[in-house]
Every structure is written in structure tokens, then in C-alpha cells.
ROSE-4610 file (N, C-alpha, C; in Angstrom, 1 decimal, always signed):
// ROSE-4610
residu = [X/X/X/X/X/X/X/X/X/X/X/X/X/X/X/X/X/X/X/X/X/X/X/X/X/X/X/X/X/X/X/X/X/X/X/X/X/X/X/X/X/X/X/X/X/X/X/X/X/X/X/X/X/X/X/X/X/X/X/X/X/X/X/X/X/X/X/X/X/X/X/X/X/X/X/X/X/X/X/X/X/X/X/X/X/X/X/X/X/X/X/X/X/X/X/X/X/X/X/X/X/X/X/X/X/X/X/X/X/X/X/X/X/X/X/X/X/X/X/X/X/X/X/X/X/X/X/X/X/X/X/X/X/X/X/X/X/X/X/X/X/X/X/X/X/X/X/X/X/X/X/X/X/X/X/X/X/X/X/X/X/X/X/X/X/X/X/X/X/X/X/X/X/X/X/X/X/X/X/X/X/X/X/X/X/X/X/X/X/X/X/X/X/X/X/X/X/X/X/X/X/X/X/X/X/X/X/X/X/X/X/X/X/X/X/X/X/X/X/X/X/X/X/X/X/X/X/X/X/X/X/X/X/X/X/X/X/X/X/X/X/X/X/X/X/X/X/X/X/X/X/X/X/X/X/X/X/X/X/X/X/X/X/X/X/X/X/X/X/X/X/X/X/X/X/X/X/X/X/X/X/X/X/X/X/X/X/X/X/X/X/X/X/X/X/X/X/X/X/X/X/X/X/X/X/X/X/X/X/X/X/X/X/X/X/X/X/X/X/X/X/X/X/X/X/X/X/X/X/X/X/X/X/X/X/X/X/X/X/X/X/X/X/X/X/X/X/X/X/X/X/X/X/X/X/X/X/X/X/X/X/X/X/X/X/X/X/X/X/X/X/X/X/X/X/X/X/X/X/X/X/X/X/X/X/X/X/X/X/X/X/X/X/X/X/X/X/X/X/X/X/X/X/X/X/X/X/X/X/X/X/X/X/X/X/X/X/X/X/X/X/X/X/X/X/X/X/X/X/X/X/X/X/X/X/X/X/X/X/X/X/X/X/X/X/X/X/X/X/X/X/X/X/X/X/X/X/X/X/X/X/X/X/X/X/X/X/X/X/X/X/X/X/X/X/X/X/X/X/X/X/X/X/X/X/X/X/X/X/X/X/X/X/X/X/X/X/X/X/X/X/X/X/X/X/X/X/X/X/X/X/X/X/X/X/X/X/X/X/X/X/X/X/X/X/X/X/X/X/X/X/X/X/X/X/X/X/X/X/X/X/X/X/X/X/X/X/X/X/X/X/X/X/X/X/X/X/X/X/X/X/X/X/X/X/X/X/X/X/X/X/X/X/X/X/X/X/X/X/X/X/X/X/X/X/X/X/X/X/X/X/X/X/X/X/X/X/X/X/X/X/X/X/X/X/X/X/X/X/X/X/X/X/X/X/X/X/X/X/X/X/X/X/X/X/X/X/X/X/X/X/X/X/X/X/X/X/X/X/X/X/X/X/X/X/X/X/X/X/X/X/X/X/X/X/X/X/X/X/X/X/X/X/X/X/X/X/X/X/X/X/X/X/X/X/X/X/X/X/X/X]
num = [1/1/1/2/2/2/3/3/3/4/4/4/5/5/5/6/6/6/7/7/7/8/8/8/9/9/9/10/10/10/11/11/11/12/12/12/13/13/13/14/14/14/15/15/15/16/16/16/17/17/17/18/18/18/19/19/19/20/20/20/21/21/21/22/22/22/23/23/23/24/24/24/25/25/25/26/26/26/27/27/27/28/28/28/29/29/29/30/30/30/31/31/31/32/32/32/33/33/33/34/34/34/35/35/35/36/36/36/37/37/37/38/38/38/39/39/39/40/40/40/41/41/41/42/42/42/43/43/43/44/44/44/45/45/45/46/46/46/47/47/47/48/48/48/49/49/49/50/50/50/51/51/51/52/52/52/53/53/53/54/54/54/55/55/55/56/56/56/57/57/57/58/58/58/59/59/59/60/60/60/61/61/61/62/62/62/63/63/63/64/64/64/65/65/65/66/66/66/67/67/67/68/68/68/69/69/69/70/70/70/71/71/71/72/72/72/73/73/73/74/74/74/75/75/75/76/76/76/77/77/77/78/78/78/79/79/79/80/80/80/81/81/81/82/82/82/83/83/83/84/84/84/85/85/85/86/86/86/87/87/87/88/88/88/89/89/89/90/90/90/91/91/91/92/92/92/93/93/93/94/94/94/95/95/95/96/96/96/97/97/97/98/98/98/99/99/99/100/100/100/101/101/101/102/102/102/103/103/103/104/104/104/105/105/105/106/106/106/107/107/107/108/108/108/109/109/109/110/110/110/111/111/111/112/112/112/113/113/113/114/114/114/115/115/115/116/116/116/117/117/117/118/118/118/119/119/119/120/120/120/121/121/121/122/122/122/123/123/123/124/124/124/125/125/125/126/126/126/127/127/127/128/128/128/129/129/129/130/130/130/131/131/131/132/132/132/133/133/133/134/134/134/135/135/135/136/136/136/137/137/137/138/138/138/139/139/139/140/140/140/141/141/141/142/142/142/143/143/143/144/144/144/145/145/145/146/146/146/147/147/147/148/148/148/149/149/149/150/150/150/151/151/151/152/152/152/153/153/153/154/154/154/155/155/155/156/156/156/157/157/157/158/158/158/159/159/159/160/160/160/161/161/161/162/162/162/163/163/163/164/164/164/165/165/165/166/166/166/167/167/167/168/168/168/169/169/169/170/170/170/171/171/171/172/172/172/173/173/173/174/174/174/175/175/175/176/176/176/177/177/177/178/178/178/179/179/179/180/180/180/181/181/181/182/182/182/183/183/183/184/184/184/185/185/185/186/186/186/187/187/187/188/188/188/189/189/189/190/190/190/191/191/191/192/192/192/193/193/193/194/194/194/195/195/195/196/196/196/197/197/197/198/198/198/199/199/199/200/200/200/201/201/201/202/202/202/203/203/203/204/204/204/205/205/205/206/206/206/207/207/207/208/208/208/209/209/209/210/210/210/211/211/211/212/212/212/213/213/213/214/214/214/215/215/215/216/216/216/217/217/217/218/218/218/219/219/219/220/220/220/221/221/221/222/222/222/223/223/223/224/224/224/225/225/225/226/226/226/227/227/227]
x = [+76.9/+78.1/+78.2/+77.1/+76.9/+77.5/+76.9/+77.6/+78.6/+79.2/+80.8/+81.7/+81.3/+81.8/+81.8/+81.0/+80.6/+81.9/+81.5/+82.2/+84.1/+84.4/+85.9/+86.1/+85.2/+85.4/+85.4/+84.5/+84.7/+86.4/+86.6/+87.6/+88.7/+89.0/+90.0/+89.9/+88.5/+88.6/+89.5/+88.6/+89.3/+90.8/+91.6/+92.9/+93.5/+93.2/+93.3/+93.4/+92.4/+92.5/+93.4/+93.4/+94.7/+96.1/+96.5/+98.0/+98.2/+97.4/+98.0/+98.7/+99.9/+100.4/+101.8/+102.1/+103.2/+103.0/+101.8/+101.9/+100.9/+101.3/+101.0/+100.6/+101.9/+101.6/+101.0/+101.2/+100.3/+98.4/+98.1/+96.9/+96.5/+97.6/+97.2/+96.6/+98.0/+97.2/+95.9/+95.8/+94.4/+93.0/+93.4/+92.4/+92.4/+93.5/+93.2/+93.1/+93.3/+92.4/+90.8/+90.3/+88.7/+88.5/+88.9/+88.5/+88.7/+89.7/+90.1/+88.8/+88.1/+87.3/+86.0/+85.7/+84.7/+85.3/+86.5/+86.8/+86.4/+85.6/+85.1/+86.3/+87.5/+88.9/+89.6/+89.2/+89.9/+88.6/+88.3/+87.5/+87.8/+86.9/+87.5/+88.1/+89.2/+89.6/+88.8/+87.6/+86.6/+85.9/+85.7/+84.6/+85.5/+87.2/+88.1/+87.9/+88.8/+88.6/+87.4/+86.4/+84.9/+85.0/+85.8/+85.2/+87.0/+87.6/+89.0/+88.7/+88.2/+87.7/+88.7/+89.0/+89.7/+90.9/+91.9/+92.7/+94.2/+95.0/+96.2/+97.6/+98.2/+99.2/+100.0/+101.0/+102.9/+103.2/+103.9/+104.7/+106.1/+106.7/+108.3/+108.7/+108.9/+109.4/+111.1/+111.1/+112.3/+113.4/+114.1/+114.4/+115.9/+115.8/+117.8/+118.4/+117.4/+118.3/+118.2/+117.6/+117.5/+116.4/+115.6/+114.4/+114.0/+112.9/+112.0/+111.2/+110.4/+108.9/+108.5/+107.2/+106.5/+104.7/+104.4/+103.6/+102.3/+101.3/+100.4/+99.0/+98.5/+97.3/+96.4/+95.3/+93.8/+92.5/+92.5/+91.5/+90.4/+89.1/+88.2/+89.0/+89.9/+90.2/+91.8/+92.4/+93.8/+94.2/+95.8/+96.4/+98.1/+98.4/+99.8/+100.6/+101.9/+102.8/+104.3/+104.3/+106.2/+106.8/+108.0/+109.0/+110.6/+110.5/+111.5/+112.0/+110.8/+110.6/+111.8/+111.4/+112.7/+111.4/+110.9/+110.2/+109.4/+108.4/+106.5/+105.9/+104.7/+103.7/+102.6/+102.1/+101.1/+99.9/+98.9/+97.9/+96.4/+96.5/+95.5/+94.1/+93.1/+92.1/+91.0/+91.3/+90.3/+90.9/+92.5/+92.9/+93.2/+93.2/+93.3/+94.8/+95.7/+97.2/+97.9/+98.9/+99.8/+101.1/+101.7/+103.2/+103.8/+105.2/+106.2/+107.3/+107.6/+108.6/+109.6/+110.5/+111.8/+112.1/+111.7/+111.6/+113.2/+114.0/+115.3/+115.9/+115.3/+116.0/+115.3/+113.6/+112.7/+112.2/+112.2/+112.4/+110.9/+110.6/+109.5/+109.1/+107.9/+107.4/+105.4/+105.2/+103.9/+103.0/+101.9/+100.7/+99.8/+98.7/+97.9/+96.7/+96.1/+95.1/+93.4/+93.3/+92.0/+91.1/+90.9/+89.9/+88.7/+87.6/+85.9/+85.6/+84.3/+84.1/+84.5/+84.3/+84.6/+86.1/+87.3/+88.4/+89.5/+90.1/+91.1/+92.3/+92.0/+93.1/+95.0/+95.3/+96.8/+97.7/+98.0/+99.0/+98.7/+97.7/+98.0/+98.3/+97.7/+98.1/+99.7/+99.9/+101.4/+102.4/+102.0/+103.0/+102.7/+102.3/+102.8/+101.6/+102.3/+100.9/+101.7/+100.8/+101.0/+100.0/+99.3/+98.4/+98.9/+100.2/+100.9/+101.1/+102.0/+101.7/+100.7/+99.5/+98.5/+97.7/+97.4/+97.2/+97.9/+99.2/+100.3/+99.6/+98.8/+97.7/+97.1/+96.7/+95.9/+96.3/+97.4/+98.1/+97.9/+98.1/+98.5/+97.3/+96.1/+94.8/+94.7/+94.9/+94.9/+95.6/+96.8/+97.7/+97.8/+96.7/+96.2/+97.3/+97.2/+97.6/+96.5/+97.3/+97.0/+96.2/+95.2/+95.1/+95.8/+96.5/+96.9/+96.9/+95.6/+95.2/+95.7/+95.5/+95.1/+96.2/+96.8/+97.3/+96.8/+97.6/+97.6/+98.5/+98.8/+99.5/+99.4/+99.9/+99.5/+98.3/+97.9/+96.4/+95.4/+95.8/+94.2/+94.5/+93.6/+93.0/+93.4/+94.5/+94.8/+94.7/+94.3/+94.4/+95.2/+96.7/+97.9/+97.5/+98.2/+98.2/+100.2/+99.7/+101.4/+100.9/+102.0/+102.4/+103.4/+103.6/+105.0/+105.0/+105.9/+106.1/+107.7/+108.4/+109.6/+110.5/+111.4/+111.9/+111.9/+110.4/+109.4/+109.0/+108.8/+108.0/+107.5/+106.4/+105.6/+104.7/+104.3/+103.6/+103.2/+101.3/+100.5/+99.9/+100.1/+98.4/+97.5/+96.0/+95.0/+94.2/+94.3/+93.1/+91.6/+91.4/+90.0/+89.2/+88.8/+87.8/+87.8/+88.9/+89.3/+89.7/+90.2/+91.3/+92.3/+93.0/+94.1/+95.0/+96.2/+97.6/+98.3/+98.4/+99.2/+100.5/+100.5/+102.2/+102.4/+103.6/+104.2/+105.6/+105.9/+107.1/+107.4/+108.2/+108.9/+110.3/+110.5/+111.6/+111.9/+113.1/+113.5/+114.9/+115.7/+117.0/+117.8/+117.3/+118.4/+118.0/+117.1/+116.8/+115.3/+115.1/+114.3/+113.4/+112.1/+111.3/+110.3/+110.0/+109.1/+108.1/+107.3/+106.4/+106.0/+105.6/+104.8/+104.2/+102.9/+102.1/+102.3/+102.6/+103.2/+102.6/+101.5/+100.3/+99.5/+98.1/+96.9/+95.9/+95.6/+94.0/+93.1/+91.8/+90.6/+90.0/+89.0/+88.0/+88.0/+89.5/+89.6/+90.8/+91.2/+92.9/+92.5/+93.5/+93.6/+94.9/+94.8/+96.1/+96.0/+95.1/+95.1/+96.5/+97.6/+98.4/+99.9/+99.9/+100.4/+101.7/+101.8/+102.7/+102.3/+103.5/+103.0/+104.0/+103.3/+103.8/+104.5/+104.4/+105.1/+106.9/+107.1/+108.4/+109.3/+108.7/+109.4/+109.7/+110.5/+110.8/+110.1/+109.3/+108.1/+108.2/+108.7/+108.0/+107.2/+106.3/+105.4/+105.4/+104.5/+104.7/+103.7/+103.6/+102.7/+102.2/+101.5/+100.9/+99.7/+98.8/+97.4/+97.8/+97.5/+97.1/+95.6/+95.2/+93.9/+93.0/+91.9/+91.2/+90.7]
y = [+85.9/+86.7/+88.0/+88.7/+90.2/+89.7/+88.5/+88.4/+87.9/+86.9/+87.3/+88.0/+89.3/+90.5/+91.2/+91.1/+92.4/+91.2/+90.2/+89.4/+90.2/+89.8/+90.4/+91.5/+92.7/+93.9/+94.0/+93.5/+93.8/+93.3/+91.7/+91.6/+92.3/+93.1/+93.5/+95.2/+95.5/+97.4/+96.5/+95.0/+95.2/+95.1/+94.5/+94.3/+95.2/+96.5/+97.7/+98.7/+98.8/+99.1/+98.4/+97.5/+96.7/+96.9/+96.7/+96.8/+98.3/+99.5/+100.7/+100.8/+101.1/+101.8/+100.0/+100.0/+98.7/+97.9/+97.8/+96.3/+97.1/+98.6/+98.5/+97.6/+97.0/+96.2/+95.2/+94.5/+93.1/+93.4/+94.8/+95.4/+95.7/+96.0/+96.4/+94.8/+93.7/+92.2/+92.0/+92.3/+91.8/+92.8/+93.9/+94.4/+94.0/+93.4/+92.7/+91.5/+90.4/+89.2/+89.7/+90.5/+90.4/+91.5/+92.1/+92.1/+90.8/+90.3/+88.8/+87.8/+87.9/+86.9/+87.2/+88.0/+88.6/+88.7/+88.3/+89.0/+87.4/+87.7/+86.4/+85.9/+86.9/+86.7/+85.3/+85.0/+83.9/+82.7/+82.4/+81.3/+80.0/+78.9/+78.3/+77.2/+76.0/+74.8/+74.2/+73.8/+73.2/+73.3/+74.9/+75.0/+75.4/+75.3/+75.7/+74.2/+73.0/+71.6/+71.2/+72.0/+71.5/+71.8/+72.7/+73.8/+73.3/+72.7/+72.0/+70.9/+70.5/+68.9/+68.4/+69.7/+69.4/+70.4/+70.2/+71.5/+71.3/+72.0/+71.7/+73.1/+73.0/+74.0/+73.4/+74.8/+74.3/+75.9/+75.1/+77.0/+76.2/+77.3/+77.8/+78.0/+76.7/+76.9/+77.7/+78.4/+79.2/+79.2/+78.1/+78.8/+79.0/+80.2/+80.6/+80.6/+80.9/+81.0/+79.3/+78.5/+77.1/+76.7/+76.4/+76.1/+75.1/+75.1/+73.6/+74.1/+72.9/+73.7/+72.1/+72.2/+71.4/+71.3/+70.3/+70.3/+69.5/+69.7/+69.3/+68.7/+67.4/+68.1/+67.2/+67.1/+66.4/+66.0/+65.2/+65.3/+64.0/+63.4/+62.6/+61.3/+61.3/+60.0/+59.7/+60.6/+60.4/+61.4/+61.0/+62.0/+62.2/+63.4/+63.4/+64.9/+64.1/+65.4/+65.2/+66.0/+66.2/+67.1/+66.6/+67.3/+67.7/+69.3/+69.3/+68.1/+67.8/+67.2/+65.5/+65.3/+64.0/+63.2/+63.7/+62.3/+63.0/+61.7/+61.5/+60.7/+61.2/+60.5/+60.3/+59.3/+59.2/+58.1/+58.8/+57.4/+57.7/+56.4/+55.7/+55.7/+56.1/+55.5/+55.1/+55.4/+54.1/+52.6/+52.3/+50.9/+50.7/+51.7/+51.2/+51.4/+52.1/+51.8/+53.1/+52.9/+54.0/+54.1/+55.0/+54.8/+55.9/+55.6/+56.5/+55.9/+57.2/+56.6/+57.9/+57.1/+58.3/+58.5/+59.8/+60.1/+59.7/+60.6/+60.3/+58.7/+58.0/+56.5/+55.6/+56.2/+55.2/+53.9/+54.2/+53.0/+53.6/+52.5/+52.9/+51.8/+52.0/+51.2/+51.4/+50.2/+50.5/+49.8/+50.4/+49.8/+49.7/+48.8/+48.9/+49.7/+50.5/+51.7/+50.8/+50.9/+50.6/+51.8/+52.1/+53.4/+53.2/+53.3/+54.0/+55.2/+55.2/+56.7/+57.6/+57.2/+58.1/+58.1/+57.4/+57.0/+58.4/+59.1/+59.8/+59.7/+60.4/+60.1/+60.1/+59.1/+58.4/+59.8/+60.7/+61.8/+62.6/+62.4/+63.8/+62.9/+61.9/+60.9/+60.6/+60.6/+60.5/+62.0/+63.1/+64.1/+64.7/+64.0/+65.0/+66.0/+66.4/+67.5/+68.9/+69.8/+71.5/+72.0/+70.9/+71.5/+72.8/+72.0/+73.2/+74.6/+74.5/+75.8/+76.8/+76.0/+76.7/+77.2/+76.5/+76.7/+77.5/+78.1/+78.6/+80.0/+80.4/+81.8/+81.1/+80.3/+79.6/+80.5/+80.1/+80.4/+81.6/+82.3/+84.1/+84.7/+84.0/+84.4/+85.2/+83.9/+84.5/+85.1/+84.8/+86.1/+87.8/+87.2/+88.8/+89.6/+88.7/+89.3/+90.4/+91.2/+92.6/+92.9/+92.8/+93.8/+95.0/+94.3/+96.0/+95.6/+95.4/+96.0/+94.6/+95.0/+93.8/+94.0/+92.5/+92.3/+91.0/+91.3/+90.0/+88.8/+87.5/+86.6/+85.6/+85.2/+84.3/+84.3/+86.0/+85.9/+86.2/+86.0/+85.3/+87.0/+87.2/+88.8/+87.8/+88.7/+88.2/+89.6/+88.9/+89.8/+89.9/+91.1/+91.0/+91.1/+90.1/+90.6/+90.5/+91.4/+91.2/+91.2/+90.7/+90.1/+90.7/+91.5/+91.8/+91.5/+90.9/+90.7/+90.6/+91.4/+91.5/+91.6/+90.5/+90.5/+89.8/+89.4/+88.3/+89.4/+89.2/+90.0/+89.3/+89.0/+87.7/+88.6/+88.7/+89.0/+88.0/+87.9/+86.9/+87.1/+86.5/+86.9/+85.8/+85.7/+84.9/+84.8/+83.9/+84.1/+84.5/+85.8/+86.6/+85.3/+84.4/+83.4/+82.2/+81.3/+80.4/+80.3/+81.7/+81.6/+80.7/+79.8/+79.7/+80.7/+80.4/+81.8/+80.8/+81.7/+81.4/+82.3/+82.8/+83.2/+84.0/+83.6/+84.1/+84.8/+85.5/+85.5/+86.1/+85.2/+85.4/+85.4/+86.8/+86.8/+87.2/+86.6/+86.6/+86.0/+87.2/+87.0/+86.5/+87.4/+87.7/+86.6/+85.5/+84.3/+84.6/+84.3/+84.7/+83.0/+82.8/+81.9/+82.4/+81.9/+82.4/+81.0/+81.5/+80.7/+81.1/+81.3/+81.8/+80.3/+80.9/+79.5/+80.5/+79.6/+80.3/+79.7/+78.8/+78.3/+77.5/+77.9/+77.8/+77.2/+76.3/+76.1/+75.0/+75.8/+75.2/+74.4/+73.2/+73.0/+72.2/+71.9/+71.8/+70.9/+70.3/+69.7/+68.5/+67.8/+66.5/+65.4/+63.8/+63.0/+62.4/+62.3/+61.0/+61.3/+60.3/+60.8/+61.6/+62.0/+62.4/+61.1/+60.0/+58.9/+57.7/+57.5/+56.2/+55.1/+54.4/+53.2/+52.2/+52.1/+51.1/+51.7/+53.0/+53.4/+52.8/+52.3/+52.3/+50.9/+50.6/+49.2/+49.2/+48.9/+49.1/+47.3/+48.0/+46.4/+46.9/+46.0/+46.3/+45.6/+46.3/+46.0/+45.5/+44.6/+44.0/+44.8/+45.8/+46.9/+47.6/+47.9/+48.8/+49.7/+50.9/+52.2/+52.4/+53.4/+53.6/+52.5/+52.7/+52.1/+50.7]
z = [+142.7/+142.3/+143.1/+143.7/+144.1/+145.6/+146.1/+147.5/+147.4/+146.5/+146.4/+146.1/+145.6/+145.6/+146.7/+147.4/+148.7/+149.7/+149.9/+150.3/+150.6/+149.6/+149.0/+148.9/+148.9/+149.1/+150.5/+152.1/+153.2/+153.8/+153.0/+153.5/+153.0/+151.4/+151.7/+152.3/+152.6/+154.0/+154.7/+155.4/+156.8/+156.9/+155.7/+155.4/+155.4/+154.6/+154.3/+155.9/+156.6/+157.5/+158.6/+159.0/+159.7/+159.4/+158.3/+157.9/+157.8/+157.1/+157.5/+156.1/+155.5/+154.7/+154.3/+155.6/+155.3/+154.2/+153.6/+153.1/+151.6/+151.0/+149.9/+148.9/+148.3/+147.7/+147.8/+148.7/+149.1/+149.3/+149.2/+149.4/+147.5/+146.9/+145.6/+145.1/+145.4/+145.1/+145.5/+146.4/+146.8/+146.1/+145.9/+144.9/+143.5/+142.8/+141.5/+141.4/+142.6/+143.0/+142.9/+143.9/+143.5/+142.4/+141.5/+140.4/+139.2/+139.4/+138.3/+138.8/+139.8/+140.1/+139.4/+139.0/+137.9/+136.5/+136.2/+135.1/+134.0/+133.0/+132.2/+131.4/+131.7/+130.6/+131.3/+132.6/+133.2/+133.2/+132.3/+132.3/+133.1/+133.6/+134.4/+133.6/+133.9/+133.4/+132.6/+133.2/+133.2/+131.9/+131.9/+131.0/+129.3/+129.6/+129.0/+128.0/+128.6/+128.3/+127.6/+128.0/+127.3/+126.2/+125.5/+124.3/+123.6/+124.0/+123.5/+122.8/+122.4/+122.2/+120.4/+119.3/+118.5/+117.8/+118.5/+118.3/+117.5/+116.9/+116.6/+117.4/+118.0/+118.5/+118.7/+118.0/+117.8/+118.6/+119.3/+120.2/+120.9/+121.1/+121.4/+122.5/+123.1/+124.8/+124.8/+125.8/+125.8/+127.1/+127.7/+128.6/+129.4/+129.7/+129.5/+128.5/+127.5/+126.0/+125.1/+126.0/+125.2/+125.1/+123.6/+123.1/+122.5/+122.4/+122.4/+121.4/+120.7/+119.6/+119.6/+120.4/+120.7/+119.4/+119.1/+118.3/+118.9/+119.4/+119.4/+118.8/+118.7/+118.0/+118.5/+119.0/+119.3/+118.6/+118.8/+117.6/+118.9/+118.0/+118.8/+118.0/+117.2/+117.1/+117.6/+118.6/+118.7/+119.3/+119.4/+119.8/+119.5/+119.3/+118.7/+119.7/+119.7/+120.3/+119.5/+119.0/+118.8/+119.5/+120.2/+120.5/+119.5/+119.4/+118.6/+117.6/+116.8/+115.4/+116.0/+117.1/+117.2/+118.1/+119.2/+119.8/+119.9/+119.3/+119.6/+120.4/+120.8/+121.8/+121.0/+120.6/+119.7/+120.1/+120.0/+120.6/+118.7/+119.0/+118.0/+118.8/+118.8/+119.6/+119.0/+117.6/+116.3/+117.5/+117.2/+117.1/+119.0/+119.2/+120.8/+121.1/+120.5/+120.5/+121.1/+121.8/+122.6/+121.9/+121.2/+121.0/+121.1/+121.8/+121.8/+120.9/+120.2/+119.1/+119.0/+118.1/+117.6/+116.5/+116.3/+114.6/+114.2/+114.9/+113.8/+114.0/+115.0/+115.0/+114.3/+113.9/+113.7/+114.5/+115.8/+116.5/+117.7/+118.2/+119.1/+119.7/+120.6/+121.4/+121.5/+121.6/+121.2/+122.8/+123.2/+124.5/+123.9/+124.6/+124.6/+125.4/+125.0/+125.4/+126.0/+127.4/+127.4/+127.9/+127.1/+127.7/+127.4/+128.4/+128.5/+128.3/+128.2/+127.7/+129.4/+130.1/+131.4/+131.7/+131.2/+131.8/+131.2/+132.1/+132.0/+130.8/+129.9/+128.3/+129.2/+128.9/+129.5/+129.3/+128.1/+128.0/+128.8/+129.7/+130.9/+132.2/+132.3/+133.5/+134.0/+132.3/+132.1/+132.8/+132.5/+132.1/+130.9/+130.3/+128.4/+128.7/+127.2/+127.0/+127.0/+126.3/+126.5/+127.8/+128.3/+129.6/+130.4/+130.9/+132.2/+131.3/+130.1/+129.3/+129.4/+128.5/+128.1/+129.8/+130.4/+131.9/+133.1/+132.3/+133.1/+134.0/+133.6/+134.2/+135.5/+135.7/+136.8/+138.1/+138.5/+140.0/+139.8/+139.3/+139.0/+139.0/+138.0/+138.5/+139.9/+141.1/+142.1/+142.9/+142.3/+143.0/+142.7/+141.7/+141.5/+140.2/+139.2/+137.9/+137.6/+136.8/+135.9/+135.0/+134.4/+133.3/+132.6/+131.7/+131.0/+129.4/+129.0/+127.4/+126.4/+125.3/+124.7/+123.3/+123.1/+122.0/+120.8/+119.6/+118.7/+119.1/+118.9/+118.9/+118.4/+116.7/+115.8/+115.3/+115.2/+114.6/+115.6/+117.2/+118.0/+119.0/+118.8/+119.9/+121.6/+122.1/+123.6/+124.0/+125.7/+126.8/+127.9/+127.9/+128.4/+130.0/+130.9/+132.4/+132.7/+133.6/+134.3/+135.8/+136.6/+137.2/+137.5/+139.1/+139.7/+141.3/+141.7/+143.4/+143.5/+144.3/+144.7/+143.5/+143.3/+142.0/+140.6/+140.7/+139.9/+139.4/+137.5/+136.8/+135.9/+135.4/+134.5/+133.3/+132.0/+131.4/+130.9/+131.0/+130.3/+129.2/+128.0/+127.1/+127.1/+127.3/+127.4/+126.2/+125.9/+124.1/+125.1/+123.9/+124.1/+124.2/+123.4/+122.8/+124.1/+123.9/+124.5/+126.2/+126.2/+127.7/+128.2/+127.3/+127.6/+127.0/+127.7/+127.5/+126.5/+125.4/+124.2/+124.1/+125.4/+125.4/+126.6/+127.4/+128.7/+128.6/+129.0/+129.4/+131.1/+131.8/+133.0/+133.1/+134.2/+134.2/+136.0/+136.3/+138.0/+138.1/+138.7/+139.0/+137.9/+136.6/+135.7/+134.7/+135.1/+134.3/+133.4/+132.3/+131.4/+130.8/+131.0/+130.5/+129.7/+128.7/+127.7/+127.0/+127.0/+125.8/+125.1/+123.6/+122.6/+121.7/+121.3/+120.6/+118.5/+118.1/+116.4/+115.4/+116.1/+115.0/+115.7/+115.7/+116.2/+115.4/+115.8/+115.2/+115.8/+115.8/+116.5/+115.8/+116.1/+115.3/+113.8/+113.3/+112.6/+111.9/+112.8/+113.3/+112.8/+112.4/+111.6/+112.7/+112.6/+113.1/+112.0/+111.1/+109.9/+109.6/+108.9/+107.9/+108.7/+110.1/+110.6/+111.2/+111.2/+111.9/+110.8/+110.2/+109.5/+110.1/+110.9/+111.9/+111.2/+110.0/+108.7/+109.0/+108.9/+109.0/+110.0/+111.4/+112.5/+112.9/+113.5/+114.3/+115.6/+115.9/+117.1/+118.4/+119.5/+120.3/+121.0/+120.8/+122.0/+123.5/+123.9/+125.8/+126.2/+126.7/+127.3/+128.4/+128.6/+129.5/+128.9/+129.6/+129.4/+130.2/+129.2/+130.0/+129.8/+130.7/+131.2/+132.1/+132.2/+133.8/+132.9]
């Protein structure tokens, strides 16, 4: 860690020195890149997903004034997503079963799931998921987001960065505990994107009872997801 510090401190003198005064800002980025590379508030993916294993989050996509409220939850026996209380992604992994369904039609479609214990879970292979949300900090990490002081957000101690270049201006909060960002907001050329997360919970998340497949008219498809 000490020589990748010394590292990043010679390259940005020689930066510093070379450019001269022109490139201010692009010099200030590069000094809150190698402090973010020490900072334990940016935990990596890796070690993020490890410590994810049973969660429930509902948050409030925002954007240009038009919103979404997405419901999440994971558990070791399943998986569930609502979108704006109308369509679900729901996987069984007691029964081995994949369904996408529609709350207000009652109608759905059901796969069959082959997964091993090594084989990549189908909702992120797919697209779905709050991944990109909660992960939205990643890039900015290195483009050398901010530190500036710490807030609440649904209860969970976060740690605010911002983010400015030209006419991009981004505020992040990072859960203290976890490090994913449970709420962004960006704004550029007058356009305004936001996320906030409005109910949290770790450790303790349920799918039992959540989709009763009796309600719906379901075909299924002759298709396996997973390896």
C-alpha cells in the first residue's frame, strides 16, 4: 500500500510540474484519485457482494421529473424485483423456476433455472437488478470524487462525495458499513437524475409469501437459464 502511494504521489509532482497552472483542475482530480485509493469508504465490488448475500431495498429512480420505485430482495432461497408494483422478476431456487410476471394482468411466463453452485445467478446476466444503482460510485471513484462529510439516509450513516467537471455536478452517499451508494443525485445541462434507497435491510430479508404463483396464468418456456 506505501508503494502504491509513493507511486501516485511521484506521478502526480511530475503532472503538476509539466502542466504548470493550465490544468488546475484536472490536477485537483488527480489529487483526490490517490487519496480515494486509500480511502476504506470505497470498498471493492468484490468484497461488497461477499457481505450482500441477504438483503431487502426499495428506492426511487428519478429521472427528468419521471419516477420509478423499484423493490428488491435476495435472499439464499430466491429472488424478487418489483418494478413500480406492475412487473416482477422472480426466481424460485428451492424449485428451480424463473418467472417474469405482471402484477396488474396476472399473467406470466415461467423457465426453467439450471444453476451450480459456481454458475452466475440469471438477473444480472440478464440486466435486472439495482446493481448499476447501488454500484453507481465505481467510475467516479476514479475520477476522483470528493469527500465532503457525512449524512443520514433511511436510517444508514453515509459518506457524501461530489463530483464536479465542466458542467457535470454529481453528489454521492456511500453506506458507512456496506459501501454501496444508497443515493445519488446528478445533474448536467439543466437535466436532473436522482436515486434515493427509502427502505433498507440487511440480514434479514424474506421471498417466502412474497408471489403466490396460484394467482397468475403462467406459460412456460421451454428454455434453461444458467450454465
Amino acid at each position: 500500500m506505501k508503494v502504491k502511494t509513493l507511486l501516485l504521489t511521484a506521478f502526480l509532482t511530475m503532472l503538476i510540474c509539466s502542466c504548470g497552472k493550465e490544468t488546475a483542475q484536472k490536477i485537483e482530480m488527480f489529487k483526490n484519485i490517490a487519496d480515494n485509493i486509500n480511502d476504506e469508504t470505497f470498498k471493492s465490488r468484490e468484497d461488497i457482494e461477499a457481505k450482500l448475500k441477504n438483503y431487502s431495498i426499495t428506492m426511487k429512480i428519478t429521472e427528468n421529473g419521471d419516477a420509478q420505485k423499484w423493490t428488491e430482495i435476495r435472499t439464499e432461497n430466491g429472488f424478487y424485483l418489483n418494478i413500480n408494483d406492475s412487473n416482477i422478476v422472480y426466481s424460485d431456487f428451492k424449485t428451480k423456476k424463473y418467472y417474469i410476471l405482471d402484477e396488474k394482468e396476472k399473467t406470466g411466463i415461467g423457465m426453467a433455472l439450471n444453476l451450480d453452485s459456481d454458475a452466475e445467478l440469471p438477473f444480472y446476466t440478464m440486466g435486472f437488478g439495482i446493481a448499476p444503482y447501488i454500484y453507481f460510485f465505481e467510475a467516479f471513484r476514479f475520477l476522483g470524487a470528493k469527500k465532503s462529510g457525512t449524512e443520514s439516509v433511511s436510517g444508514r450513516k453515509a459518506i457524501v462525495y461530489t463530483f464536479n467537471l465542466d458542467d457535470s455536478e454529481l453528489k454521492m452517499w456511500l453506506d458507512e458499513e456496506y459501501g454501496i451508494c444508497i443515493k445519488y443525485e446528478a445533474k448536467k445541462d439543466n437535466k436532473v437524475s436522482k436515486m434515493e434507497i427509502i427502505d433498507i435491510k440487511f440480514g434479514n430479508a424474506s421471498i417466502e409469501n412474497k408471489v403466490d404463483l396460484s394467482k397468475y396464468k403462467l406459460q412456460d418456456m421451454a428454455f434453461n437459464l444458467g450454465n
